[in-house]
Short mmCIF file of the C-alpha atoms (twelve columns), coordinates in Angstrom:
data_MODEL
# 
_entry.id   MODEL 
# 
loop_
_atom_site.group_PDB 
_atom_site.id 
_atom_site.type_symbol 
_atom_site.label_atom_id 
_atom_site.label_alt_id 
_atom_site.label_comp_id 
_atom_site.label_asym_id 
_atom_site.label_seq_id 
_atom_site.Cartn_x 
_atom_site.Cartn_y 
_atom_site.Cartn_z 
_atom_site.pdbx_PDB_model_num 
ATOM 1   C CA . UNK A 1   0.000   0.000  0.000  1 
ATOM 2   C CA . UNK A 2   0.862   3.606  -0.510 1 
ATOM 3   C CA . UNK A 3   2.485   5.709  2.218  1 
ATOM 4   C CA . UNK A 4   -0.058  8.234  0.985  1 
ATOM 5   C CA . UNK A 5   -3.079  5.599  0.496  1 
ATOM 6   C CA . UNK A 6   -1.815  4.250  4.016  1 
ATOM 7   C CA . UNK A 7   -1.952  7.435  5.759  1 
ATOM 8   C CA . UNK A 8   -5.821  8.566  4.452  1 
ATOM 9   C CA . UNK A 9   -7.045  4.361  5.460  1 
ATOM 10  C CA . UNK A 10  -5.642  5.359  8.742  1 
ATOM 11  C CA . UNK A 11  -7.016  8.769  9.543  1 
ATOM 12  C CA . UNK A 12  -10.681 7.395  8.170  1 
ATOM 13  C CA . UNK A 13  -10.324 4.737  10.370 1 
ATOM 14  C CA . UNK A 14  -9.364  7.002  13.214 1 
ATOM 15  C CA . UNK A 15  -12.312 9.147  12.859 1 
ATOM 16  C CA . UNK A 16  -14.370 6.307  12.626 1 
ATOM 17  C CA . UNK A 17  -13.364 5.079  15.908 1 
ATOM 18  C CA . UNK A 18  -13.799 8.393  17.429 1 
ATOM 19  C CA . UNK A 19  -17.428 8.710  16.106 1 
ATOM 20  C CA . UNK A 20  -18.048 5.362  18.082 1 
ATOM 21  C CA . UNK A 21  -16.066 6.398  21.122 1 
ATOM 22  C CA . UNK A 22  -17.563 9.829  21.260 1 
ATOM 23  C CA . UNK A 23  -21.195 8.743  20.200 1 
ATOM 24  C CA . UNK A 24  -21.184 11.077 17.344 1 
ATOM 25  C CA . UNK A 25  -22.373 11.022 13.437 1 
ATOM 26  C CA . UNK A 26  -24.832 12.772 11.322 1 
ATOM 27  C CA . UNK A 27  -28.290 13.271 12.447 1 
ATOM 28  C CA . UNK A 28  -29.835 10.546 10.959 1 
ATOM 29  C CA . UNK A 29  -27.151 8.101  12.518 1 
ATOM 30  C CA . UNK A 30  -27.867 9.391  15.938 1 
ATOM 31  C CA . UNK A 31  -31.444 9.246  15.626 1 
ATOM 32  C CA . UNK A 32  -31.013 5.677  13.986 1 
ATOM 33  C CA . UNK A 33  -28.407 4.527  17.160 1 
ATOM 34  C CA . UNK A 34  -30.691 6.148  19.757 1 
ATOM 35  C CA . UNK A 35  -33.211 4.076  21.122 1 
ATOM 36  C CA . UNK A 36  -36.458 6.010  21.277 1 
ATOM 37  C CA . UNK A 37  -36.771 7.425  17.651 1 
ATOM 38  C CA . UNK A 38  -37.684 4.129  15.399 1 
ATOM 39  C CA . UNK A 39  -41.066 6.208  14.688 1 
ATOM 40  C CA . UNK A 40  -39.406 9.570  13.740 1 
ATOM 41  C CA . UNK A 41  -36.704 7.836  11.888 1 
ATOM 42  C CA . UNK A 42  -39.299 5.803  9.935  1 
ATOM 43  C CA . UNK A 43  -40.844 9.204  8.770  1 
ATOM 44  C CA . UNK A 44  -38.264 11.107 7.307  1 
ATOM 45  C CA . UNK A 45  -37.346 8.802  4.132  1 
ATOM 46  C CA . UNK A 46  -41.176 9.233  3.335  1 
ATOM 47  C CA . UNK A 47  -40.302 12.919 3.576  1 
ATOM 48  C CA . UNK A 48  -37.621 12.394 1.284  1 
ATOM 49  C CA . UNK A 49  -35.671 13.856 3.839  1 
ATOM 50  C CA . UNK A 50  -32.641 11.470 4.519  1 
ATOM 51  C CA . UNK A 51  -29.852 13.231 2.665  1 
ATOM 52  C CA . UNK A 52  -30.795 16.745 4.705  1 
ATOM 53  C CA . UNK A 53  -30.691 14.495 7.932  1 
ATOM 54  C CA . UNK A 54  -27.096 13.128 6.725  1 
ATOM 55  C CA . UNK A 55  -25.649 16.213 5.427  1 
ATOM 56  C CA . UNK A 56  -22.973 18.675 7.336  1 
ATOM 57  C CA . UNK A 57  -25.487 21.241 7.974  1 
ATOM 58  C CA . UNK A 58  -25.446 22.467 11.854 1 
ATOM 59  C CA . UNK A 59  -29.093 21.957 12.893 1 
ATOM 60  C CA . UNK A 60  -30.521 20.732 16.090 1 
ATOM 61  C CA . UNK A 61  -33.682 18.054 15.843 1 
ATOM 62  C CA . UNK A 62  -36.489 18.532 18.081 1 
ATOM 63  C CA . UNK A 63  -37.706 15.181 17.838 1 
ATOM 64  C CA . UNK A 64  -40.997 13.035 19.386 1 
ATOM 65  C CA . UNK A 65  -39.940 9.744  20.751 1 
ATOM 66  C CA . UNK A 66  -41.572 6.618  20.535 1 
ATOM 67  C CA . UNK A 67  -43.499 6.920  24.145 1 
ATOM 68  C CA . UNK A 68  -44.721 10.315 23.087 1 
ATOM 69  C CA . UNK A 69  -46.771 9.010  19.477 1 
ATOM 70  C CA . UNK A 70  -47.350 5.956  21.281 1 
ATOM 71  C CA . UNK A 71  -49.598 8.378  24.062 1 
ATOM 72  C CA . UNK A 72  -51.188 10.147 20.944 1 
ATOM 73  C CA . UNK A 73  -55.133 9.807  20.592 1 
ATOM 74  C CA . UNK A 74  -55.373 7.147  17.808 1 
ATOM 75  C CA . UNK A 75  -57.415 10.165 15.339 1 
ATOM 76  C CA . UNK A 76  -53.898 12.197 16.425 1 
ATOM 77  C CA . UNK A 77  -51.469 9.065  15.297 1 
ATOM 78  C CA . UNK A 78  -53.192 8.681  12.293 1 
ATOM 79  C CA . UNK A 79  -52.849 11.999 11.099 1 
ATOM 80  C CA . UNK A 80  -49.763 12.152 11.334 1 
ATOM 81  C CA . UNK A 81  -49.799 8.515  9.296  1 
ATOM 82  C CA . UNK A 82  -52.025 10.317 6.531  1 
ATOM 83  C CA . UNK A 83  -49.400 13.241 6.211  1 
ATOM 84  C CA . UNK A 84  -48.733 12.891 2.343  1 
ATOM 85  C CA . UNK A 85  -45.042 14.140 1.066  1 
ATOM 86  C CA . UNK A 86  -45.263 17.396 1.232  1 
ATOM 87  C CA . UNK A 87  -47.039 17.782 4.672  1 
ATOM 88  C CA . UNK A 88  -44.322 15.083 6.330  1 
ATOM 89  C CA . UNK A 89  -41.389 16.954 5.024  1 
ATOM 90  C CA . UNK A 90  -42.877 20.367 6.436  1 
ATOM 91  C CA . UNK A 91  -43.825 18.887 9.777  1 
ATOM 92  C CA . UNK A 92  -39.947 16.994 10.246 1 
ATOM 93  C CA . UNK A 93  -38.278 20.197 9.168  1 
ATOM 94  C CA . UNK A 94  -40.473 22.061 11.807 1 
ATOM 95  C CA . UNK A 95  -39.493 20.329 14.505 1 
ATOM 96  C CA . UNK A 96  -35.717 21.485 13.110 1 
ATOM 97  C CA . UNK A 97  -33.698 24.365 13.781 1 
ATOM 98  C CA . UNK A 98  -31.126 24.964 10.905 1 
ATOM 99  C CA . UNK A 99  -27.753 26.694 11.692 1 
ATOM 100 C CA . UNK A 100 -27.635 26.318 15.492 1 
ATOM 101 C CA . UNK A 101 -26.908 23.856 17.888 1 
ATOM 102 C CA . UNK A 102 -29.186 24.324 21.156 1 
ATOM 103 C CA . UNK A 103 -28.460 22.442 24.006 1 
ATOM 104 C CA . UNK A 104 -31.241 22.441 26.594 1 
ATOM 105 C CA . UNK A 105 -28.921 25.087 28.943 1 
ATOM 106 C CA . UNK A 106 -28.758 27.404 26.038 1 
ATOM 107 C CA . UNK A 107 -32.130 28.156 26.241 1 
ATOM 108 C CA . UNK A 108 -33.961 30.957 27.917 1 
ATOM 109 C CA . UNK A 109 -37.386 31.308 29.233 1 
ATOM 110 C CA . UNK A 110 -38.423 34.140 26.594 1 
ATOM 111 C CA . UNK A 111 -37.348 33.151 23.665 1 
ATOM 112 C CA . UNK A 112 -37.873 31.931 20.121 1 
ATOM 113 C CA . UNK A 113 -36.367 30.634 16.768 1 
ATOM 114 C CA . UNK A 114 -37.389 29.881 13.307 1 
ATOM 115 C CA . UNK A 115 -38.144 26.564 12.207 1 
ATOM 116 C CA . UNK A 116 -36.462 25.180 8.764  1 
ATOM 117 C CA . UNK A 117 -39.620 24.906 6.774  1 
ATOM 118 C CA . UNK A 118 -40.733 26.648 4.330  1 
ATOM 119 C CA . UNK A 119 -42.637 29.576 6.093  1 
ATOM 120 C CA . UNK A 120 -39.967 29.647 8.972  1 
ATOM 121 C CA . UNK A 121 -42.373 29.011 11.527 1 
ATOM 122 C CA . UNK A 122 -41.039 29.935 14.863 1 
ATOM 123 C CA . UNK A 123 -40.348 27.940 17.987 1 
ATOM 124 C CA . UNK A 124 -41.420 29.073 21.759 1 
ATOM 125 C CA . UNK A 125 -38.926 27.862 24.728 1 
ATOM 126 C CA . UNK A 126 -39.855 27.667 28.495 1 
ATOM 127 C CA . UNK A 127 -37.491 27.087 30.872 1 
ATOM 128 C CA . UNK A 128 -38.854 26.619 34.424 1 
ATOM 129 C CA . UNK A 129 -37.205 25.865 37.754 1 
ATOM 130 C CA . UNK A 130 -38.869 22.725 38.662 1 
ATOM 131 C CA . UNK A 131 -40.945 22.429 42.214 1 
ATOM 132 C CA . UNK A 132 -38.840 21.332 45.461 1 
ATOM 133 C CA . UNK A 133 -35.665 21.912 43.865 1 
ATOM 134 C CA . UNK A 134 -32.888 24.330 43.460 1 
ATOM 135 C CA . UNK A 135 -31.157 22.582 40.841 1 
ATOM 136 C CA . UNK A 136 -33.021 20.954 38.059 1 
ATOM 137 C CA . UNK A 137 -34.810 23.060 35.429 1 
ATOM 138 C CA . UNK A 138 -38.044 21.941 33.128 1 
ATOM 139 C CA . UNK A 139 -36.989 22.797 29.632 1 
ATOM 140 C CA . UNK A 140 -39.994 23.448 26.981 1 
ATOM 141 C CA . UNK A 141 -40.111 24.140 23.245 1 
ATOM 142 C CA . UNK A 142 -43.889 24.815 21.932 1 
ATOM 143 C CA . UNK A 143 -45.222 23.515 24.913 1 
ATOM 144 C CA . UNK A 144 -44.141 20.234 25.047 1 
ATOM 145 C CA . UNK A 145 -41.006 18.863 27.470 1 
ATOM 146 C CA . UNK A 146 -37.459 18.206 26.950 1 
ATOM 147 C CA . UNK A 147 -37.402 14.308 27.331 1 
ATOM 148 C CA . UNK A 148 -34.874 13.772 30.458 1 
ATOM 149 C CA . UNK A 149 -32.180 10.960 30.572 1 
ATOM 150 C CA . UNK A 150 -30.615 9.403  27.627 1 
ATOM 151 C CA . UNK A 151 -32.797 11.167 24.874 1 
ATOM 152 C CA . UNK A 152 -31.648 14.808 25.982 1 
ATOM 153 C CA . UNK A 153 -29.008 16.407 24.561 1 
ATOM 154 C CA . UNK A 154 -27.837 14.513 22.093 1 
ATOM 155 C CA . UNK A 155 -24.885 15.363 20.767 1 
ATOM 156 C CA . UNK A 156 -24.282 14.865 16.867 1 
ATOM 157 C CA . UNK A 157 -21.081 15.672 14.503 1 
ATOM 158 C CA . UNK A 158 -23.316 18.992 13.499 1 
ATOM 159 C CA . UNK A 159 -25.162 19.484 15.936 1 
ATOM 160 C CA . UNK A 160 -28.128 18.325 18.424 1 
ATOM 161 C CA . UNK A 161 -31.107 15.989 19.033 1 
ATOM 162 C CA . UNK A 162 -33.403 16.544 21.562 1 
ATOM 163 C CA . UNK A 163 -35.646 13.954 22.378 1 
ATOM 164 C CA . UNK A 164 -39.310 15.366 23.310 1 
ATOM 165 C CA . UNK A 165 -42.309 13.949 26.041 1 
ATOM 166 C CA . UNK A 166 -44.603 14.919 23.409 1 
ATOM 167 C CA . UNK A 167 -45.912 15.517 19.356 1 
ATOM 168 C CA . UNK A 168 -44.986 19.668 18.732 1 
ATOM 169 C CA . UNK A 169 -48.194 21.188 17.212 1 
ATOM 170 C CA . UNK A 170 -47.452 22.927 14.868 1 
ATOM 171 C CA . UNK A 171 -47.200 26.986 14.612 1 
ATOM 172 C CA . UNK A 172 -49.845 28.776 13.197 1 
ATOM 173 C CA . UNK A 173 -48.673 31.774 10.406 1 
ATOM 174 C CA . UNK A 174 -51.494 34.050 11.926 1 
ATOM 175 C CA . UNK A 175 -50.701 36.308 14.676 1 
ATOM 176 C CA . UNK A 176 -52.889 35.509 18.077 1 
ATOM 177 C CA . UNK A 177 -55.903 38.317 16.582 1 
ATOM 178 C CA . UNK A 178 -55.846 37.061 13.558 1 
ATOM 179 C CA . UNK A 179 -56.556 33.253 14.974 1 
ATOM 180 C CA . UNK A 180 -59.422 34.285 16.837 1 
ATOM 181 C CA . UNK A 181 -60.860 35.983 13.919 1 
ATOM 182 C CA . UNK A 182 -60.489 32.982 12.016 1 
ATOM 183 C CA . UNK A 183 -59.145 29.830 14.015 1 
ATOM 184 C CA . UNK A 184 -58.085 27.243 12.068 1 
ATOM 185 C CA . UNK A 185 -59.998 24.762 14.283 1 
ATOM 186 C CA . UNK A 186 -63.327 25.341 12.839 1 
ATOM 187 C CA . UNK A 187 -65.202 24.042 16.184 1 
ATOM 188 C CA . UNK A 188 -64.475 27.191 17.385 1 
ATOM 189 C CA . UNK A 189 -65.927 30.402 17.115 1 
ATOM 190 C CA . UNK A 190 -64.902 33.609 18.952 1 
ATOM 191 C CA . UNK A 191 -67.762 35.927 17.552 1 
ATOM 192 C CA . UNK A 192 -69.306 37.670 20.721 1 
ATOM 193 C CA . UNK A 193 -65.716 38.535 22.161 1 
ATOM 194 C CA . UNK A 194 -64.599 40.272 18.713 1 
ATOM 195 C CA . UNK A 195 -67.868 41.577 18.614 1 
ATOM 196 C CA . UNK A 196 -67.428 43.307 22.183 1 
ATOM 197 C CA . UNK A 197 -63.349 44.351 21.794 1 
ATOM 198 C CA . UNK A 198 -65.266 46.463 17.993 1 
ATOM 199 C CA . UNK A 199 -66.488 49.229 20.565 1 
ATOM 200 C CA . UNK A 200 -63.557 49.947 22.254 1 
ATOM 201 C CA . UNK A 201 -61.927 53.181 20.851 1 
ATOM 202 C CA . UNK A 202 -57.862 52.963 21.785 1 
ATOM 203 C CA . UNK A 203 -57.082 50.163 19.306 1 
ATOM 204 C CA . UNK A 204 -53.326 49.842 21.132 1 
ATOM 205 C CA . UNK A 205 -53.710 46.560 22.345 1 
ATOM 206 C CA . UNK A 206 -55.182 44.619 19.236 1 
ATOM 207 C CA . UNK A 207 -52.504 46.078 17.555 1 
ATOM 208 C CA . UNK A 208 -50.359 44.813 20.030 1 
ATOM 209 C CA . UNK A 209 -51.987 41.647 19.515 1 
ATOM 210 C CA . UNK A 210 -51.721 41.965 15.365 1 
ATOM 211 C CA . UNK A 211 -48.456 41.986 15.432 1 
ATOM 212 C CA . UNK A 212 -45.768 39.528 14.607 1 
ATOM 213 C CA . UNK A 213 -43.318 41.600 16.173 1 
ATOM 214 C CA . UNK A 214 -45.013 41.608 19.888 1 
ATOM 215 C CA . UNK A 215 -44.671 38.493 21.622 1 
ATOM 216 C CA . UNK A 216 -47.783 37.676 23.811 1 
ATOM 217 C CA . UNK A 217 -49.864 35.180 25.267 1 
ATOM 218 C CA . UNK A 218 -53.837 35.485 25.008 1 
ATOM 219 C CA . UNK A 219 -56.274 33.920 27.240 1 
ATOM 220 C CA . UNK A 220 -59.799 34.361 24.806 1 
ATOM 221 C CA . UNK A 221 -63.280 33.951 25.884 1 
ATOM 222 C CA . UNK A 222 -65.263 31.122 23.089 1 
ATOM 223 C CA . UNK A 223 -69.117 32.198 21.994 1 
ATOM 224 C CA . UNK A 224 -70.270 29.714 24.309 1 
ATOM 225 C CA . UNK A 225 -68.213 31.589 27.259 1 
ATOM 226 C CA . UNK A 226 -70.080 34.918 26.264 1 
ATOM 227 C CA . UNK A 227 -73.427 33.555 26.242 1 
ATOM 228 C CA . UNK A 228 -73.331 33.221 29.983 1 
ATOM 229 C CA . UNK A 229 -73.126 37.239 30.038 1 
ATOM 230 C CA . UNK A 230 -76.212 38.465 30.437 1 
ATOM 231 C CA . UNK A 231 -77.364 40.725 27.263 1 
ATOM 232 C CA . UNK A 232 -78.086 43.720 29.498 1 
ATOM 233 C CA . UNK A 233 -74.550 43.402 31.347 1 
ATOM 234 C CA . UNK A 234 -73.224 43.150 27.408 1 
ATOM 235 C CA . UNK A 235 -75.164 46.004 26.203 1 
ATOM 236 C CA . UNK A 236 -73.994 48.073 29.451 1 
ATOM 237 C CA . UNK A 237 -70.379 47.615 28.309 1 
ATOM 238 C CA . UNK A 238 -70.384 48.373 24.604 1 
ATOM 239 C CA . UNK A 239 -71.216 51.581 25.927 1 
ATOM 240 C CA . UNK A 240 -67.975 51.902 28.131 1 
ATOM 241 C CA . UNK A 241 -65.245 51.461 25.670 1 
ATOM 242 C CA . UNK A 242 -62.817 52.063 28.686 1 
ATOM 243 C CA . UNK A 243 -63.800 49.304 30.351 1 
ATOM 244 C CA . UNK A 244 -63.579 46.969 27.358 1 
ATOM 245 C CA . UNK A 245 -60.146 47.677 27.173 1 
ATOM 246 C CA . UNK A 246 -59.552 47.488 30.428 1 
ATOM 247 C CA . UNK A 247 -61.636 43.902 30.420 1 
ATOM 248 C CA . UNK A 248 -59.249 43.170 27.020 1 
ATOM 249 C CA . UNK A 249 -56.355 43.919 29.031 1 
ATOM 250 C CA . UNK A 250 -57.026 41.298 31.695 1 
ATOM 251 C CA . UNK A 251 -57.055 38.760 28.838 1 
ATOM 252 C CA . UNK A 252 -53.390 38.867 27.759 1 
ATOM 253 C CA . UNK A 253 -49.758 38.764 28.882 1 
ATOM 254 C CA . UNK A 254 -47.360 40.831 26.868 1 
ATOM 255 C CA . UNK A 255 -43.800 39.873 26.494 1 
ATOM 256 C CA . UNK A 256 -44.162 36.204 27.342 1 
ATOM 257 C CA . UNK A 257 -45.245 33.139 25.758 1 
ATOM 258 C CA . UNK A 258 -46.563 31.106 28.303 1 
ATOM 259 C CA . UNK A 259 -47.390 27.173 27.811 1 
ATOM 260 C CA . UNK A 260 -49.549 25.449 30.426 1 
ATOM 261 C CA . UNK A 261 -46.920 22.189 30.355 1 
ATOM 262 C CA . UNK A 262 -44.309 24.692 31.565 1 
ATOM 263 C CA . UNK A 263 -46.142 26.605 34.759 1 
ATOM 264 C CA . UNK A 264 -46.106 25.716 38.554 1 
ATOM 265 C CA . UNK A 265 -49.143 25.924 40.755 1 
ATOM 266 C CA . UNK A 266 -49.813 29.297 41.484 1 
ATOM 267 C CA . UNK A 267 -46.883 30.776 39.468 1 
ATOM 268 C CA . UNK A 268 -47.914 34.460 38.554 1 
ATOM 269 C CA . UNK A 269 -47.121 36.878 35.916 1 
ATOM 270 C CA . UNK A 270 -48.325 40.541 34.778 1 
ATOM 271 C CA . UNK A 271 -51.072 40.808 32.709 1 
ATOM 272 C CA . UNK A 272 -51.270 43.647 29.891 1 
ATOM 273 C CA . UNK A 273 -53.000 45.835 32.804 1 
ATOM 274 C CA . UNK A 274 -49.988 45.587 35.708 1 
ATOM 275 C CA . UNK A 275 -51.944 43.166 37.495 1 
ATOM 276 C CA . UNK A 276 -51.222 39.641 38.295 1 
ATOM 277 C CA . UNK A 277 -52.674 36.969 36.297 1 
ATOM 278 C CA . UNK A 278 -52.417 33.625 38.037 1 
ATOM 279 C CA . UNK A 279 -52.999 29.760 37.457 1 
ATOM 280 C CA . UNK A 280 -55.126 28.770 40.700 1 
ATOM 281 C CA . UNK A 281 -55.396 25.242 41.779 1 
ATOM 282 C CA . UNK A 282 -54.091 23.312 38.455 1 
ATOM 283 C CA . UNK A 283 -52.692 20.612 37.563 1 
ATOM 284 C CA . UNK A 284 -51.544 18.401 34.829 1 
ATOM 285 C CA . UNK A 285 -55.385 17.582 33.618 1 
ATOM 286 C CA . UNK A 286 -57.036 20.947 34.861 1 
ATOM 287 C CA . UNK A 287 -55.568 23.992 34.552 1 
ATOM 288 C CA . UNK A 288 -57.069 27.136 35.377 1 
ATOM 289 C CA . UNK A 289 -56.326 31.337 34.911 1 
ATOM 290 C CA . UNK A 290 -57.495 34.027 37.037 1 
ATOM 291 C CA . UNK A 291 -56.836 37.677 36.359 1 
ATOM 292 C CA . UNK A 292 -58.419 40.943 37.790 1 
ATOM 293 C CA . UNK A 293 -61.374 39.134 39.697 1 
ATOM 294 C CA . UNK A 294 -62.310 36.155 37.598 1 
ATOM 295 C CA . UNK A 295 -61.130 32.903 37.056 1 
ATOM 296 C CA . UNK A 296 -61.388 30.767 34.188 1 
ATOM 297 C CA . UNK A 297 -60.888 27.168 33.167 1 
ATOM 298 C CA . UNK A 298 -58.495 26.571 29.994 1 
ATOM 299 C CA . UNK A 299 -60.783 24.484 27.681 1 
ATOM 300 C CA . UNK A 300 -57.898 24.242 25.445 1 
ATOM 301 C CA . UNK A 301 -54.560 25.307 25.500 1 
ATOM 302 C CA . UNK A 302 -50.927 26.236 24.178 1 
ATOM 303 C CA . UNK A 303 -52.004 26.683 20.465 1 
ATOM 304 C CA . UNK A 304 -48.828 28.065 19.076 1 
ATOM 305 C CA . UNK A 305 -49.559 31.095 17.099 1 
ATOM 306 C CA . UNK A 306 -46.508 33.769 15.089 1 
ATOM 307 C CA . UNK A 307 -46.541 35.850 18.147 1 
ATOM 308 C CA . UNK A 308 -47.171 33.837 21.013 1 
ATOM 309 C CA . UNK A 309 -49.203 31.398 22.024 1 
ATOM 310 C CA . UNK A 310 -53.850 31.685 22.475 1 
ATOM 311 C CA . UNK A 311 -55.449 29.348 25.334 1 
ATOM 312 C CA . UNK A 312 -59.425 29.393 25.390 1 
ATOM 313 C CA . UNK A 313 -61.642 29.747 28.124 1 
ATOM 314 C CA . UNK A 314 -64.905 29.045 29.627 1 
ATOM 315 C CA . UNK A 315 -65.185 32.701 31.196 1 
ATOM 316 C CA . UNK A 316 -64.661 36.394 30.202 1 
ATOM 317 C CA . UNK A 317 -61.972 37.552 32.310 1 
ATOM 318 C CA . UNK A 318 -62.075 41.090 33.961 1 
ATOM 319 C CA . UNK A 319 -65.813 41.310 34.007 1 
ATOM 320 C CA . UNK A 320 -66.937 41.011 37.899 1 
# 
């Protein structure tokens, strides 16, 4: 053999040994020597999406394992199943961050980053100390946990997988106003509450809530949450436009994006008023807001929207 020939068997073999050693490859190898991600790795050459998982791009895979499809409602698993192509390869490249490595410690509790599909959806990240500790942290990304043990942190050749508790949903391209106005789930209906926020005359916080550039989280009252308003009570307001704001004001948190996986009993924050807006009594199955007077049970929560994140409830808030 070749000095030359001799010298490049050697180095490949060398690097191949430190791969092993060091546990590192492309992403697909990682995902494919991991145990936890047969389901996710069975998706992505359906996506056509096996060369971008095995080329030297820096990206860092947010990535379901199999215990988290496994807990998915069977109508939940199956669309996922039904994705064709085109839908697959925009969901996997989602759930990835292109040109950054994020380890779990890198993240902060107000923050976000775009997504590698095609509309650069963005990602949401809680970080919250976890209860009875002083140590360990509860990290979040679109609502759903950093998986803890072997499946976090995952270092790759170029880059990171982390291995999540649950299925991301997906972010929305419309702005938290612009979802109530017309959600894509089309069981709901938020009709009576835009009609009541039309008579207020300062229009600073829908804008605030329009915008892609203001990061909030909205708490919004459905039609059947407005119907248990009496009409006179109703008819009383849309003649107090500074009240409506006021009421609007109890119904959102500006400058966070808060999930209901990532909150503690009780935790506060400040709602768009200066008040506190807390989370009473919950739990994992039940969890429930109250802000200036009221308290209201999320019927459903953490739908990721461009600027934030909308939970509904079963109450208007502000309105005692």
């Amino acid at each position: 053999m070749k000095p030359r020939v001799a010298i490049v068997v050697l180095l490949i073999s060398l690097c191949l040994v430190l791969s092993h050693v060091q546990g590192q490859g492309n992403i697909l190898q990682i995902l494919r020597n991991t145990t936890g991600f047969s389901k996710f790795v069975q998706l992505v050459p359906r996506a056509q999406l096996t060369r971008f998982y095995e080329s030297p791009i820096i990206m860092t895979v947010f990535a379901f394992t199999d215990a988290a499809y496994n807990q998915l409602p069977f109508r939940e698993r199956n669309k996922i199943d039904s994705y064709d192509e085109t839908q697959l390869r925009d969901y996997l490249r989602f759930c990835t961050v292109t040109g950054s490595r994020i380890p779990t410690k890198a993240t902060k509790d107000i923050q976000f980053v775009q997504s590698s599909n095609s509309k650069h959806d963005r990602l949401f990240f809680n970080r919250t100390q976890r209860v009875n500790t002083t140590s360990s942290f509860k990290y979040c990304v679109n609502g759903v946990e950093i998986s803890e043990g072997a499946t976090r942190d995952i270092t790759a050749t170029y880059g990171f997988v982390q291995g999540l508790n649950g299925v991301m949903r997906k972010t929305s391209q419309k702005t938290a106003y612009g979802w109530i106005k017309h959600p894509e789930d089309t069981t709901q209906s938020f009709t009576k509450f835009l009609d009541l926020m039309s008579y207020i005359y300062v229009m600073d916080p829908i804008d605030v809530l329009s915008s892609p550039y203001w990061i909030n989280t909205l708490f919004v009252p459905n039609d059947e949450a407005m119907q248990k308003i009496p009409i006179a009570k109703l008819n009383r307001l849309k003649n107090d436009p500074t009240e409506i704001e006021k009421i609007l004001k109890a119904h959102y948190v500006p400058n966070r994006v808060i999930f209901t996986n990532c909150i503690s009993n009780n935790e506060g924050f400040t709602n768009a008023q200066g008040q506190q807006l807390t989370f009473p009594n919950s739990s994992d199955n039940n969890v429930y807001v109250h802000s200036d007077g009221v308290s209201a049970a999320i019927v459903e929560g953490n739908i990721p929207v461009s600027n934030g994140v909308v939970h509904v409830v079963d109450q208007l808030l502000g309105s005692v």
